[in-house]
Steps between C-alpha positions, in 0.01 A plus 500: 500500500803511759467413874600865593232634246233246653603630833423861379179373388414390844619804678260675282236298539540453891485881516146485291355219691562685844275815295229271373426264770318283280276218564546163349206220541602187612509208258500088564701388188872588522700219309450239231663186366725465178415195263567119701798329414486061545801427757561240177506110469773427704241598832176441279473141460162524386390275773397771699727755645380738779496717763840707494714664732849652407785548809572892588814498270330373197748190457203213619159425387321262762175389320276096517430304194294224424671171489277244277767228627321528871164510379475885486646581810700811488864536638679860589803559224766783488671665189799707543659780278864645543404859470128687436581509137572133428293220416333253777731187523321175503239469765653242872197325691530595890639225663251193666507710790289775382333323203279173665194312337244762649515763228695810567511799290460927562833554648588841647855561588665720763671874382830352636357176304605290809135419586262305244128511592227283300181290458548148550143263435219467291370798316178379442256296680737473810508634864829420507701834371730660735763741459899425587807605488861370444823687595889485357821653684614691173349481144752265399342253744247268444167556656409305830268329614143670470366590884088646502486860531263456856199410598351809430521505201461130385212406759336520167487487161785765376627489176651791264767692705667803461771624734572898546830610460573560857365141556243650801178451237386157317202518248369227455117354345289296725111432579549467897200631677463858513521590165261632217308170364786363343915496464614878629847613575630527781855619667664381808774741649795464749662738726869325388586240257558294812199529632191279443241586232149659640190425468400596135284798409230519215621761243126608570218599234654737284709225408304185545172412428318157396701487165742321579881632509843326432882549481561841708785651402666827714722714311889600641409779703116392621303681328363353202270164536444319227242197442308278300156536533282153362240757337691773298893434577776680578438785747761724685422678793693813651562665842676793594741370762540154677234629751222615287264240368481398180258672244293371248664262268521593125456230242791481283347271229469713221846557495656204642333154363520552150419178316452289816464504891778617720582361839737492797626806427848638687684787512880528479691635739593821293165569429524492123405181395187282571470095500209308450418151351202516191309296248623751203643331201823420609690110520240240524160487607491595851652787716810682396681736718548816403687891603354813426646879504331684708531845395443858658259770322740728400293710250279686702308695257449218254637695178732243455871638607665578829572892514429790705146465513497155721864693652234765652237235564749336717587832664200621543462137737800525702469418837169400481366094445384503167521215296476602203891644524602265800707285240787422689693303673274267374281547179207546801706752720532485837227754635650872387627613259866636520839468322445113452227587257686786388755244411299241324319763310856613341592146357191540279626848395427629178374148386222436297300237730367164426191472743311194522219686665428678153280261372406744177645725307361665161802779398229551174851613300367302209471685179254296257253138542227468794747343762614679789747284663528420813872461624453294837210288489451397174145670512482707146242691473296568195408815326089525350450769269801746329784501734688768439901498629662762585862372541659820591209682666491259823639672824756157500558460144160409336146498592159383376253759403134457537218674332183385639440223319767275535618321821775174625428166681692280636465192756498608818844436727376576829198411701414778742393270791806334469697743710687799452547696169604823318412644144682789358464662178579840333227659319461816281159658431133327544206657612233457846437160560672339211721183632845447452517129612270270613386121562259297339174416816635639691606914575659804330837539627676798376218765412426870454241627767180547269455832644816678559754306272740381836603175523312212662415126537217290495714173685333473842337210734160562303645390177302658176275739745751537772593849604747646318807717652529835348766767526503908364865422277337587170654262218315636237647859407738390224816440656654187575459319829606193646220319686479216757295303723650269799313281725712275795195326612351759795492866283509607168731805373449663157822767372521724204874625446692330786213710774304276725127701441203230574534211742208287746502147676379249340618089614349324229474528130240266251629240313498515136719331219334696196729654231703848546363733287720821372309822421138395611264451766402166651179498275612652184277762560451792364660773577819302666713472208848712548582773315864539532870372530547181712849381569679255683240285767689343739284234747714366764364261793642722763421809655707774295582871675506753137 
């Protein structure tokens, strides 16, 4: 599609939107992170490389590794690049100045990279830590001699720092009095970068608690937070504007760690790109560095391409702080959404999308053998009983007929305690109370209301017995229908052709790791088994708008 055409599009849309008026729940996971790339073995030694930090303009990666030579203690390095496309050169040791025999390591450097804040001491075991920060006339210079950022800061242990773009905020960890039981975060702030820093300030309990919390990390324009937490992770936390307080952090393990821990985690200055250091497989035993894309939600609806249907979900947002279409300037927005988003949205154009939040995906286009394949997660699912293929009957492509008898399982690929998630799935046919997909101990998700035929679920904070949410879109009268439940964590939303018809609050969902199962109830009872057309299930570990 042309610009001008796209530009019809939203004239047309605009016009609707200002008709409709319609609603749009709000939503708490907005962006997600491509597949890590190692920063390679010219920075990963495999003696332990950590805690990254890359300049504004891309060319320098400060970061502290391990140095077996002085008994473990860890020295600040810097690689450099010519432009954001070539390779890091070979990695410089800060001179004697900066780098001394007390262990220093999480740098944090300055937008106009002039300014070089970081932890100098013992990590563990000593009260020693304090935070510094060393200074150079142009960024050909060499850095100076490191001064103390103040006494209030370092009149006790403060290690971890982060500095804010406008250099008038430094995160940092510490466990000075005042906290929650244990190391908190905390900011300092400054009227002018020549004044003195303030007393520090307890990110409070939403944040903090007795867990114990490391290596805080403010994003380019202040409103992202992200952390390690000792008990589950990486966490990000969000807030509105520079004055609001933070709200609740959201644990960003499921899609971040992978095969090992992540820590230390930065953001670049552009926003589209995060650094951490992990234990992954990567050069040696011990910590690699690593970058990761991260990535804005472009498709909306969760069918799989960017087109007029996430176009009018994006309209049907403007002006308003939704998150869901708030994709731009960075993949998290900035707080409305306008022509930045607008923008962002139109690079994806017409593209079929590669989302790492869809976790499973059956198509069921197959046209003989008991396999349905799954394309993303490797979780195939397995046909009991006659499985009968219709390869041209599906609404995309093929579809899997049941007759009520035979039925799919496959492992599970996403826990619903773990956080947010979205099934979709278009069905044809069934009967009351027969189940088009459910899970193993634990609930129905995607059912026809016994009684009337209209779609509900069983997923809720009771589990098995937990009250189910039902809605008056009939899915049984023959026709084909795409379904869908959603659940960010506080409400759950169930749709039937695009149309929002059942939603309640609910904050927490049971835990349960038992197999999917495709065209029966949680029990195999009778009187569950589907009687119909089921085509392409979609599960994504997101919240997802149809």
């Amino acid at each position: 599609m042309k610009w001008f055409e796209i530009r019809m599009v939203v004239v047309s849309v605009l016009g609707l939107c200002l008709l409709l008026a319609v609603a749009v729940p709000t939503a708490r996971a907005d962006f997600t992170f491509g597949e890590p790339v190692n920063l390679g073995p010219l920075i990963n030694t495999g003696h332990g490389d950590f805690t990254p930090c890359l300049s504004a303009d891309g060319l320098e990666v400060y970061f502290a590794r391990h140095e077996p030579a002085l008994g473990n203690l860890s020295s600040l390095f810097v690689a450099r690049r010519a432009t954001v496309d070539s390779e890091w050169g070979v990695p410089i040791k800060l001179s004697s100045l900066v780098n001394t025999r007390e262990r220093e390591y999480s740098p944090s450097i300055s937008v106009d990279g002039l300014s070089l804040y970081f932890a100098r001491g013992w990590l563990s075991g000593g009260a020693n830590q304090r935070i510094y920060v060393t200074s150079r006339a142009t960024k050909d210079d060499d850095w100076g001699i490191p001064v103390s950022v103040g006494a209030a800061v370092n009149n006790h242990r403060a290690f971890y720092p982060c500095i804010s773009t406008d250099e008038l905020e430094l995160y940092f960890s510490s466990d000075r009095p005042g906290g929650y039981g244990g190391v908190d975060l905390w900011v300092t702030t400054r009227a002018t970068v020549n004044d003195e820093w303030a007393t520090p300030v307890n990110l409070g309990p939403t944040i903090n608690s007795s867990d114990g919390l490391h290596w805080p990390a403010i994003s380019p324009d202040g409103l992202l937070l992200f952390f390690m937490s000792a008990s589950d992770g990486p966490n990000v936390a969000r807030r509105a504007t520079r004055d609001d307080p933070w709200g609740p952090p959201i644990n960003l393990a499921r899609v971040l760690n992978g095969t090992g821990w992540v820590a230390g985690a930065k953001v670049s200055f552009d926003g589209s790109a995060l650094y951490f250091y992990s234990n992954r497989p990567g050069y040696g035993s011990n910590a690699n560095i690593w970058q990761a894309p991260i990535l804005p939600v472009v498709d909306f609806n969760g069918d799989g391409v960017v087109d007029t249907k996430d176009l009018v979900k994006l309209i049907d947002s403007w002006d308003q702080a939704d998150p869901l279409c708030d994709i731009g300037p960075y993949p998290w927005g900035d707080g409305v959404v306008d022509a930045a988003d607008l923008e962002v949205l139109m690079r994806y154009w017409g593209q079929q999308v590669d989302d790492p939040t869809l976790v499973g995906h059956w198509p069921f286009d197959e046209a003989e053998g008991t396999i349905a394949h799954d394309l993303v997660g490797g979780k195939d699912a397995t046909i009991l009983g006659l499985a009968q293929w219709q390869p041209e009957g599906g609404k995309i492509d093929g579809a899997l007929e049941l007759n009520g008898m035979t039925f799919g399982t496959a492992n599970s690929r996403v826990n619903p305690a773990s956080g947010p998630f979205s099934v979709l799935a278009w069905v044809q046919g069934g009967a009351p109370g027969e189940v088009i997909l459910s899970q193993q101990n634990g609930a129905n998700w995607l059912m026809a209301d016994p009684a009337t035929g209209a779609l509900m679920t069983e997923v809720g904070p009771m589990g098995r017995t937990g009250p189910g949410l039902i809605s008056d879109a009939v899915i049984t009268d023959g026709h084909w229908h795409r379904i869908a439940f959603t659940w960010d964590g506080a409400n759950r939303w169930l749709y039937v052709d695009d149309v929002l018809v059942a939603e309640d609050a609910r904050d927490d969902l049971p835990s349960c790791s038992g197999k999917l199962v495709f065209g029966a109830g949680k029990d195999m009872a009778p009187g569950t088994f589907f009687t119909g057309l089921i085509d392409d299930v979609r599960i994504y570990n997101r919240v997802v708008w149809p």
